[in-house]
N, C-alpha and C positions, 0 to 999 in steps of 0.2 A: 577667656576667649575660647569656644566652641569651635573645634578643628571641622571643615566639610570633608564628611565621607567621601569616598574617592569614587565617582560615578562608573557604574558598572556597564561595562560596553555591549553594544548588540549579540557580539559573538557569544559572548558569556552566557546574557541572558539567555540564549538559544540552549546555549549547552546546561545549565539550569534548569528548562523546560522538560530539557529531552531525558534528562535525567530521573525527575520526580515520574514523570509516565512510564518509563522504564523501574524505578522501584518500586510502582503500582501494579505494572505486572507482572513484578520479580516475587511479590506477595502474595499474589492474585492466582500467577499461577491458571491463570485462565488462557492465555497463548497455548501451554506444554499438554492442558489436559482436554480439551475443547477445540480450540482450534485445529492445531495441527492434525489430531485424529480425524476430525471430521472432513481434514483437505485429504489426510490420507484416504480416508473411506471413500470417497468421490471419484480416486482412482481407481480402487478395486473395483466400485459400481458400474465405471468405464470400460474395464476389460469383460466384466459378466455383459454389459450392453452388446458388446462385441463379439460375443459370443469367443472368448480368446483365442480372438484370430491375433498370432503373432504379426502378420505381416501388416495387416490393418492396422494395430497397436502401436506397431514401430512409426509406420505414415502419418498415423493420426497421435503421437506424441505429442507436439510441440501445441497444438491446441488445445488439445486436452490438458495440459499441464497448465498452461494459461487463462483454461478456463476454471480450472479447480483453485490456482493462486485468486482470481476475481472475486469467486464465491469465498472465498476465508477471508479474504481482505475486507468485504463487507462484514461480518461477522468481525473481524477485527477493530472497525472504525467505529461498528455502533455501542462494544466495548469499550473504546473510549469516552466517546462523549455520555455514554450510561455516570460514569464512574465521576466526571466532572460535572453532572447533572445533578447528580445525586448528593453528593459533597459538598455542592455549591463551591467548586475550584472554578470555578469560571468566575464566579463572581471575585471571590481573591485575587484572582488575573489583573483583573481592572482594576481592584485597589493599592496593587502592589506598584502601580508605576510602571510595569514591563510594558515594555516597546510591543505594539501588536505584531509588527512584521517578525520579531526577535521569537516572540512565543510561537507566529506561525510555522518557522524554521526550526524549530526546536522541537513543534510536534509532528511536522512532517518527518524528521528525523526518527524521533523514536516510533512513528508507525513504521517509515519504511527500514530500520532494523530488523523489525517482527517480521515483517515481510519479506526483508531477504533468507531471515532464519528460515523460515518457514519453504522459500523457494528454495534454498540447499538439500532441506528435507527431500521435498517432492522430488526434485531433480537425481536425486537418486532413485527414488520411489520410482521413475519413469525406466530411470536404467537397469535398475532390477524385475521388475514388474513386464514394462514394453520390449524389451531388451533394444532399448534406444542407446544410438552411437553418436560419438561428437565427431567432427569433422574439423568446423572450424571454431575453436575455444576463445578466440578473441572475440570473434563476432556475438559469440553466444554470452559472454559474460558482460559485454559493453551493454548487449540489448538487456540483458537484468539488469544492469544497475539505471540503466533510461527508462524502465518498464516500471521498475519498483516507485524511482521518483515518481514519474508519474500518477501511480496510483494513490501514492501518501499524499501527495499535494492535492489533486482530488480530493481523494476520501476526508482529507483534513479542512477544506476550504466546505463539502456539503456537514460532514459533523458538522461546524459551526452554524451552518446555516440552518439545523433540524433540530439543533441543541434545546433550543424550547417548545418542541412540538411535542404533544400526548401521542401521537401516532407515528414517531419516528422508526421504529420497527418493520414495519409494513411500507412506511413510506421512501426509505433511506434507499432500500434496492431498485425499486422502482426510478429513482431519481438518477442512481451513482452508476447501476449497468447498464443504462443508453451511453450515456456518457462517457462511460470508458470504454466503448466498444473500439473506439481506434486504437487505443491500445492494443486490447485483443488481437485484431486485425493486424495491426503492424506488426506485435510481439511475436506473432506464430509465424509468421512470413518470415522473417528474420530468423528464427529459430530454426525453420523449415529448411531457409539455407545452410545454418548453421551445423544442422545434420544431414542433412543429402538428404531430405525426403521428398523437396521440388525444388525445379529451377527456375529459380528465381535472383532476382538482383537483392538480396539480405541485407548491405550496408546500404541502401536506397530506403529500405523499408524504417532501417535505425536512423536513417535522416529524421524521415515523418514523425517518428516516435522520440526522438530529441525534441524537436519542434513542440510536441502535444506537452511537454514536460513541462519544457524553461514556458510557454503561456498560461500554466495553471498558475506552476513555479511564482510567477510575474503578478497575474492574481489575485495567488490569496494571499502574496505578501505586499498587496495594493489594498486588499479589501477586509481583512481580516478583523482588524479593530473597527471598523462598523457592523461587520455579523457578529461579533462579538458582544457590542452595547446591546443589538435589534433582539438578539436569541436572553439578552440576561437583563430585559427592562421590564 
């Protein structure tokens, strides 16, 4: 008599997911050499735009930093789906049996790791560079970790959905920077309170920017395993 394997639960498979894309870039090496310089570089092209005005630099922090996180994090997602395109792991996806929602959670997780790495970077980057000051440290780190979801769940819900395109390069930014403009929007508001640079209501702004999250959140672990067939039939 043939024992049944012991059925492997959502959570798992998630951490599973998150894991093989994370030893893809622990390999790859393409986050450390590529990325991140290229977010860092966008900050120094920031202050030269500025003509290094401290005080503009300090003001215009929390956008600027947001906006340079945006720009990597495209550059990040189309790394992804490059790398499972190419490999044919998408296809393996669907023959292994994984839960779609399990793998959607599991790659929103390992983008938005890279992406938090990547906003600790900068966030000093701002501090050293803009000589930007915290003020309120809870407000400012709640709105990263609601800011980062957001963009991995994003950025993970259009990969799938570009994943069989010939033109996904050209096409990927054009789709995923409208789209997360509220982010944007909300992130630097919240930040902006964050460090005293306008007065404004911050934890109002982190409402909106919750909100924008748990509905992608909602989504693309609704919709996942149908971009998933549409992008790999």
């Amino acid at each position: 008599m043939v024992e049944a394997r012991p059925r492997v639960g959502g959570a798992a498979q998630a951490v599973l997911v998150a894991k093989k894309d994370l030893r893809i870039e622990a390999r790859s090496r393409v986050a450390i050499n590529q990325v991140v310089p290229f977010a860092l570089l966008v900050l120094v092209l920031f202050g030269f735009a500025l003509d290094a005005d401290t005080a503009a630099l300090r003001n215009f922090a929390p956008g600027l930093f947001w906006l340079a996180v945006l720009l990597a994090a495209v550059l990040a997602v189309h790394r992804s789906v490059s790398v499972e395109s190419g490999d044919g792991v998408g296809d393996a996806l669907l023959l292994a049996g994984l839960r779609p929602d399990a793998v959607f959670v599991g790659k929103t997780l390992a983008l938005g790791g890279q992406l938090l790495a990547l906003a600790v970077v900068l966030l000093g980057g701002i501090v050293v560079l803009y000589g930007a000051s915290i003020e309120d440290a809870g407000l400012l780190v709640i709105t990263l970790i609601a800011a980062v979801i957001g963009i991995a769940s994003t950025g993970t819900v259009y990969g799938a959905l570009l994943a069989g395109q010939q033109a996904r390069e050209t096409v990927l930014p054009m789709l995923l920077l409208p789209v997360l403009s509220p982010v944007l929007i909300a992130a630097t508001r919240a930040w902006g309170d964050a460090m005293g640079t306008v007065a404004t209501d911050g934890w109002a702004w982190l409402a909106l920017l919750a909100g924008f999250a748990a509905i992608y959140s909602l989504v693309g672990a609704m919709s996942y395993g149908t971009l998933l067939e549409a992008a790999h039939v």
